[in-house]
C-alpha positions in Angstrom: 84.4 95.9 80.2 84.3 99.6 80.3 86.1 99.8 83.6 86.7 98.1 86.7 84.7 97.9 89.9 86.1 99.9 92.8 85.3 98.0 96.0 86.2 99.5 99.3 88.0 96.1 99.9 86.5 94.7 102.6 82.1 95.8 103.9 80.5 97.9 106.4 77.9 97.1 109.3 74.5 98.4 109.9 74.5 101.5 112.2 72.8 103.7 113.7 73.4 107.5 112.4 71.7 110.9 113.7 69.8 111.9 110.9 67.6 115.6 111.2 65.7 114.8 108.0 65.6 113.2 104.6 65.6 115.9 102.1 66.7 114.2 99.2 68.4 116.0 96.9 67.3 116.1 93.1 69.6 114.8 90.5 70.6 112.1 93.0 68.3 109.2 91.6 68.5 106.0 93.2 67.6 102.6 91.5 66.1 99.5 93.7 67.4 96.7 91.6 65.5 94.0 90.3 65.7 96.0 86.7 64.0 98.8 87.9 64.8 102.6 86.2 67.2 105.1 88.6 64.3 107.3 90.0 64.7 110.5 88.4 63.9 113.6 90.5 63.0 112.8 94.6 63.4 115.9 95.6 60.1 116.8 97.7 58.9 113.1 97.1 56.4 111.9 99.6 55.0 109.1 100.5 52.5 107.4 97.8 53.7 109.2 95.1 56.7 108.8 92.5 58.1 105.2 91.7 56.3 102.1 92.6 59.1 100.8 95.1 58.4 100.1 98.9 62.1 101.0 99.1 62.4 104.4 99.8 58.1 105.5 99.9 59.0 105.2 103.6 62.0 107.5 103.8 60.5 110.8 104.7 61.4 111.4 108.6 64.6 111.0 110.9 63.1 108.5 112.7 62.7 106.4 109.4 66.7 106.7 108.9 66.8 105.6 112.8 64.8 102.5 111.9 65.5 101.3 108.4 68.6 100.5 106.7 67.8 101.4 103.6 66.7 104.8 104.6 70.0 105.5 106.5 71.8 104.6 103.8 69.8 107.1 101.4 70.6 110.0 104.2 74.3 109.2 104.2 74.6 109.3 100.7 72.9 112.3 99.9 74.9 113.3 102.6 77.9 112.6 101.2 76.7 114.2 97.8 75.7 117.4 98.7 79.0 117.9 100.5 80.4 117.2 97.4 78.3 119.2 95.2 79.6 122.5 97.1 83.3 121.3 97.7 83.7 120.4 94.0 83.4 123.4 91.3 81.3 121.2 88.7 80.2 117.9 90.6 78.1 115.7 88.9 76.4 113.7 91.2 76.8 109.6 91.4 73.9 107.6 90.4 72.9 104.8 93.0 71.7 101.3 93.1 70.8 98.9 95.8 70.8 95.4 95.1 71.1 91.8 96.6 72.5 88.7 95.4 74.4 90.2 92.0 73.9 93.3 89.5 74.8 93.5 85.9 76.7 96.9 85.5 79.0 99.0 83.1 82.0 97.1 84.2 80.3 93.9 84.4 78.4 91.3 86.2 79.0 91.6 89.8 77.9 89.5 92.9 77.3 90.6 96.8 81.1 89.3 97.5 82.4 92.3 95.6 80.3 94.5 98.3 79.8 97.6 97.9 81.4 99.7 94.9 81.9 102.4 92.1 81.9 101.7 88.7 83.3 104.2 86.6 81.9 103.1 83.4 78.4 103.4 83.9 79.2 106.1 86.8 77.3 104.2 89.6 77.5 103.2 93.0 76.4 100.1 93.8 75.1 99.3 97.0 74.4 95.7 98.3 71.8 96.1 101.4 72.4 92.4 102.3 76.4 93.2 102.8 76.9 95.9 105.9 76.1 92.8 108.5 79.9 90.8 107.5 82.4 94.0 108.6 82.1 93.1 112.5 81.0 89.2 111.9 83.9 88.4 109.2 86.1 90.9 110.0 86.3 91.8 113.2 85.3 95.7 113.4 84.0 97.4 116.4 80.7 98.3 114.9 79.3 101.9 115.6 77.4 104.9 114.2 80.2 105.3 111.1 81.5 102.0 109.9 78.5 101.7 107.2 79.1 105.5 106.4 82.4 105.2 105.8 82.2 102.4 103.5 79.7 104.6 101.4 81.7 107.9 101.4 84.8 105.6 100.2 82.6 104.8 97.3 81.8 108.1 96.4 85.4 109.5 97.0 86.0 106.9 93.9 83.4 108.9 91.9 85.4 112.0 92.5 88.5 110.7 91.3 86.8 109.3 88.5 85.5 113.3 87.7 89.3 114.7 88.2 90.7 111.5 85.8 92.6 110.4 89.0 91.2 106.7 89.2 92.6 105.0 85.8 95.5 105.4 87.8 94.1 102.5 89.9 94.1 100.8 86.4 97.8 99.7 86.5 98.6 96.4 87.0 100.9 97.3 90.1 100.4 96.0 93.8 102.0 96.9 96.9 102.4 99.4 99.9 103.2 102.3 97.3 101.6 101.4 94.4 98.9 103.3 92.2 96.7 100.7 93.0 97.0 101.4 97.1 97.5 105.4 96.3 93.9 105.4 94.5 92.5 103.6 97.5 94.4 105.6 100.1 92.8 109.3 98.5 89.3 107.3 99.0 89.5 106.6 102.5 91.1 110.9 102.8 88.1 112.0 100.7 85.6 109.9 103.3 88.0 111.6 106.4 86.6 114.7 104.4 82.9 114.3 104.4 83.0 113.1 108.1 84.7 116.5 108.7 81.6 118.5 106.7 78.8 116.3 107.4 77.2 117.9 110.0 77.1 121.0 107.7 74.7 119.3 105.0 72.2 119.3 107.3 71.3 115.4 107.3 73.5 114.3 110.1 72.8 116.0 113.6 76.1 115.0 115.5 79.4 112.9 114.8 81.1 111.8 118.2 84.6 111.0 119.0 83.0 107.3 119.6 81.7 106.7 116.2 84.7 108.5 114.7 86.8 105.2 116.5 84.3 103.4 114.8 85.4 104.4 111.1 88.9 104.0 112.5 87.9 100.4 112.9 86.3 99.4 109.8 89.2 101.2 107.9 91.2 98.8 109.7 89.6 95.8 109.4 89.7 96.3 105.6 93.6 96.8 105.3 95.0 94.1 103.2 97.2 93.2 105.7 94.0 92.1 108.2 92.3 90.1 105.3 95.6 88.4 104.5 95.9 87.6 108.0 92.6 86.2 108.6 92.1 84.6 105.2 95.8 82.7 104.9 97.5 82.7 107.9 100.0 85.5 106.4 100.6 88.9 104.9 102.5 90.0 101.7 102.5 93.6 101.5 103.7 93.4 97.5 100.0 91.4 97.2 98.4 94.6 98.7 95.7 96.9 96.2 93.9 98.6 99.2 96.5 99.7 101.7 97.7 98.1 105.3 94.9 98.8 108.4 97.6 101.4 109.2 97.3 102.8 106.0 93.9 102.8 105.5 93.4 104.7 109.1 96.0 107.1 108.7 94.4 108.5 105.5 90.8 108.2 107.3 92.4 110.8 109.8 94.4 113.2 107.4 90.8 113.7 105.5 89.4 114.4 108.6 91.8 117.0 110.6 92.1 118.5 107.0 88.7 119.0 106.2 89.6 119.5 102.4 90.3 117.6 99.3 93.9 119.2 99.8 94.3 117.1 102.2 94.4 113.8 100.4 97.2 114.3 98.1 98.4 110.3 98.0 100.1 110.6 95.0 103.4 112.6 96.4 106.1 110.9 98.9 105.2 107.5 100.4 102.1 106.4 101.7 
């Protein structure tokens, strides 16, 4: 199948993020769904011209990216982008694509239960808008201003290691607290930690406050294998585990963000 989806493991919610302005950044094109082309160049695009899509015509102010989801979304990721485009000598920049209900992709036909994820094969990150409402409802996070971005700077981490060769190590058929598998997902949730440190310093988000930083905290925990054991079948088996433990998963979330740097997320040495 050319690869295998790489799912943050659990969702996100919908929040509420500072945004000073969309400037979306060209060679970051962004496909609707529904079988529509990635949008080529929006940088500069205003409303009424470019693509016919409703979806992002309306994305041109901060106060959009307060009041629509989708437009949030599109200021995180290019968010998360152009941090990466300057912290990493020779980024090449994820494609994205929104959809609801399923997607057929480079790894494979894949439905809104997967949620959000990367697919190496086709080098895309697909973005279900119908998904960040189940983090808080399923699973029990606090909600906040960075649940739903840290679920889409996980994704993207997954592009980066998919750039340095690092994710076919998340190909192995191992599970468990230090397995490749966990290790892969682990770097993820250190390269969002990273962004959150930087974001400010794209110039899309205004402020990021000890409160919403709880917030990720939250959602990374809510996703740890052992919570979705828990809640799904009564008990955990760590040597089931592909994601990492909520203790994990946090810890990781941290080191990316008191690092600040890609240095910081080296999962691959000592235990995790």
């Amino acid at each position: 199948m050319g690869g295998t989806p790489m799912a943050l493991g659990g969702g996100g919610i919908v929040t509420l993020i500072i945004i000073v302005a969309i400037a979306l950044l060209g060679g970051n094109p962004i496909d609707t769904g529904g079988g529509a082309s990635p949008f080529d160049d929006l940088a500069g695009q205003t409303a009424g011209t470019g693509p016919p899509s409703s979806t992002l015509e309306h994305c041109q102010t901060g106060q959009d990216a307060n009041e629509h989801q989708d437009c949030r979304i599109l200021a995180v990721v290019n968010s998360v982008q152009k941090h990466w485009s300057t912290a990493f000598r020779g980024y090449e920049p994820a494609r994205t694509r929104f959809f609801t209900g399923g997607v057929s992709t480079g790894c494979g036909q894949a439905s809104s239960a997967v949620g959000p994820f990367y697919c190496p094969a086709d080098r895309f990150v697909y973005i279900d808008l119908g998904f960040f409402e189940q983090l808080q409802s399923r699973f029990g996070a606090s909600g906040g201003p960075l649940a739903e971005a840290y679920v889409l700077a996980h994704e993207y981490g997954h592009h980066i290691q998919n750039l340095t060769g690092v994710l076919r190590k998340a190909q192995s058929q191992d599970t468990g607290p230090q397995s490749n598998a966990v290790r892969v997902e682990l770097q993820a949730d250190c390269y969002a930690g990273v962004w959150v440190a930087n974001a400010v310093r794209t110039g899309l988000i205004v402020e990021i406050t000890r409160k919403d930083i709880q917030d990720g905290l939250s959602a990374a925990a809510a996703v740890g294998d052992d919570r979705i054991q828990e809640k799904a079948q009564g008990s955990v088996n760590p040597e089931a585990w592909t994601h990492g433990s909520a203790e994990q998963r946090q810890s990781w979330f941290v080191r990316g963000i008191e690092g600040k740097s890609p240095n910081s997320c080296d999962t691959f040495s000592g235990r995790v």
